[in-house]
N, C-alpha and C positions, 0 to 999 in steps of 0.2 A: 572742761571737765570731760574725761572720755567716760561712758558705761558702755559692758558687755553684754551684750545678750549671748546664751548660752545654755545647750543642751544636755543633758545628764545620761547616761542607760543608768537606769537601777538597777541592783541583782535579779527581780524580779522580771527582767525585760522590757516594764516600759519605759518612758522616757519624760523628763520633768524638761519644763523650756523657763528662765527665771533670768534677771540683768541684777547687773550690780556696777555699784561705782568704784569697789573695793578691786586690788587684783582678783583675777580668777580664780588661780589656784587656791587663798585664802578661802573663799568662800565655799569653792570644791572641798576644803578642810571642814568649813564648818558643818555643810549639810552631812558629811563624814561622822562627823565628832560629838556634836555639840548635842545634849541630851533636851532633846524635842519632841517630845512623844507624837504630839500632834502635828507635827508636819508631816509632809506628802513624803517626804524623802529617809527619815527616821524610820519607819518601816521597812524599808526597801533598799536599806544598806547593807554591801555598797555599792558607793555610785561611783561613775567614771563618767570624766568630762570628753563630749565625743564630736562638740562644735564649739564656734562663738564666732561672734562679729563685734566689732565694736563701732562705735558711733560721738559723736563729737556733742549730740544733744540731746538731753534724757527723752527729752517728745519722741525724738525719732525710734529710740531704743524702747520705748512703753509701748511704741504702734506695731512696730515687729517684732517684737514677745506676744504680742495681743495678736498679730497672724498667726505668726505661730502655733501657738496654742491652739490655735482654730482648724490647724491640719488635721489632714488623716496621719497615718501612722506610715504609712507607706510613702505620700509626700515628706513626711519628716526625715525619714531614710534616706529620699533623693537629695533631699538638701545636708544630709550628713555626709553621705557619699559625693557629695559634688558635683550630683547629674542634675545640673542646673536647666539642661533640656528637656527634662521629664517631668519637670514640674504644672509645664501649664495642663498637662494631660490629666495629671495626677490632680486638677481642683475638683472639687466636687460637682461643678459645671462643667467643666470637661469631660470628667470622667463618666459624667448621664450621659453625653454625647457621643462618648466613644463605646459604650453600649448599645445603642442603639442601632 
């Protein structure tokens, strides 16, 4: 079973991080479409899908949704943008250090 992990922009400019076992773009439909007051994304449409990974085992995809989520906003960018080099700077451990 493959799932996605996967990043959104909102109209709003931030950025929702969320996996599915469904295709993607479905799902990019639903947080679109589907009348949910209460989700995160229902506010703040619309959304465009502006990453994903996919992964072979839910475990794997629930532990990197769950970093994810745990970025900054700036680390998320570099991993949208693909500057895979800029990430260990961009952790919040790093980045006290590159302060300093």
């Amino acid at each position: 079973m493959e799932v996605t992990v996967y990043i959104l922009r909102c109209a709003d400019g931030s950025y929702y991080t969320g996996l599915t076992k469904q295709e993607v773009e479905a799902r990019v439909w639903e947080h679109n479409n589907l009348p949910d007051e209460k989700s995160y994304t229902a506010k703040r449409r619309p959304v465009t899908l502006v990453f994903t990974e996919t992964y072979d085992r839910i475990t794997d995809a629930i532990e990197r949704e769950r970093q994810i989520k745990g970025w900054s906003r700036r680390k998320k960018e570099a991993l949208i943008a693909m500057r895979y080099e800029d990430l260990p700077a961009l952790s919040r451990r790093g980045h006290l250090v590159a302060k300093r």
